[in-house]
C-alpha positions as CSV (number, residue, x, y, z in Angstrom):
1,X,0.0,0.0,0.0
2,X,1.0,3.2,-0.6
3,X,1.6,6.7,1.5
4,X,-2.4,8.7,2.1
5,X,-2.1,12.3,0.4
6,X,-3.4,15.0,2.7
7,X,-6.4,17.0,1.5
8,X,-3.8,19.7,0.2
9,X,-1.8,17.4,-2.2
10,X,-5.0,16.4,-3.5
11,X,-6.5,20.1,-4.4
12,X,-3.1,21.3,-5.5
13,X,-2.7,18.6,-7.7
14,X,-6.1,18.2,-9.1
15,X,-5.6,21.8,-10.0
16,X,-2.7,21.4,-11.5
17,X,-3.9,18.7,-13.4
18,X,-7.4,20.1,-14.9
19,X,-5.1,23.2,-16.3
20,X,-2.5,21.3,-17.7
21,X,-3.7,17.7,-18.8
22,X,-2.0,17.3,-21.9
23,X,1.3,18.4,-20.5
24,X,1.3,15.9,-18.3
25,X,2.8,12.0,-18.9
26,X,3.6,8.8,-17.2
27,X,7.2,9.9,-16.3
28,X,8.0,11.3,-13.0
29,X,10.7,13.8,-14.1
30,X,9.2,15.1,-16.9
31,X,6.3,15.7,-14.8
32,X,8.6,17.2,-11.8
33,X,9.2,20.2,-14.9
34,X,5.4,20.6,-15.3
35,X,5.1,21.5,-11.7
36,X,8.1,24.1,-11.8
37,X,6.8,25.7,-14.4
38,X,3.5,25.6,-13.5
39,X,4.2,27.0,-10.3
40,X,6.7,29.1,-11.4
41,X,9.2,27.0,-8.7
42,X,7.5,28.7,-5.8
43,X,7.2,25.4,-3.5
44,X,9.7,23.4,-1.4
45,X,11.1,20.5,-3.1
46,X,9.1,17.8,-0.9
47,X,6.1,19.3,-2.4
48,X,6.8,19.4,-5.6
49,X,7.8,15.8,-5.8
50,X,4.7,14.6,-4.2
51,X,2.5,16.3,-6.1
52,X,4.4,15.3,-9.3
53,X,4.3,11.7,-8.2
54,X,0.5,12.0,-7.8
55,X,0.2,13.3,-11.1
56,X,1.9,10.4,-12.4
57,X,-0.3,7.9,-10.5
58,X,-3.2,10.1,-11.9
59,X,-2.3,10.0,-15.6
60,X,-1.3,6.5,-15.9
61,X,-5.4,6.0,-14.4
62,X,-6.8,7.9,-17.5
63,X,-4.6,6.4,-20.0
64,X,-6.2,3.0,-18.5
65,X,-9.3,4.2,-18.2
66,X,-9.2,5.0,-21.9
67,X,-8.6,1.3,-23.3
C-alpha cells in the first residue's frame, strides 16, 4: 500500500492537473518540470515531488481508463 495524500496534495494537484492535462505524462521527471513551471518554482522540493508523483499515479489512471 501506498503513503495517504493530505487534503492539500490532493487540491493542489487536481488543480494542477485540470489546467494542464496534456502536458502531463507517465514519467516522474518530466512531470517534476510541469510543476516548476507551472508554479513558477515557488514550493519546497518535498512538495513538488509529491504532487508530481500524484500526477503520475493520476495520468497512468486515464490512460487505463481509456482502453
Amino acid at each position: 500500500m501506498g503513503r495517504i495524500k493530505t487534503k492539500l496534495i490532493k487540491a493542489l494537484t487536481n488543480t494542477a492537473y485540470d489546467q494542464h492535462k496534456e502536458d502531463f505524462t507517465v514519467d516522474f521527471k518530466d512531470n517534476k518540470e510541469v510543476i516548476n513551471k507551472t508554479t513558477g518554482g515557488d514550493i519546497s522540493k518535498k512538495l513538488r515531488n509529491t504532487i508530481a508523483g500524484y500526477a503520475t499515479r493520476m495520468k497512468k489512471r486515464d490512460i487505463k481508463n481509456q482502453l
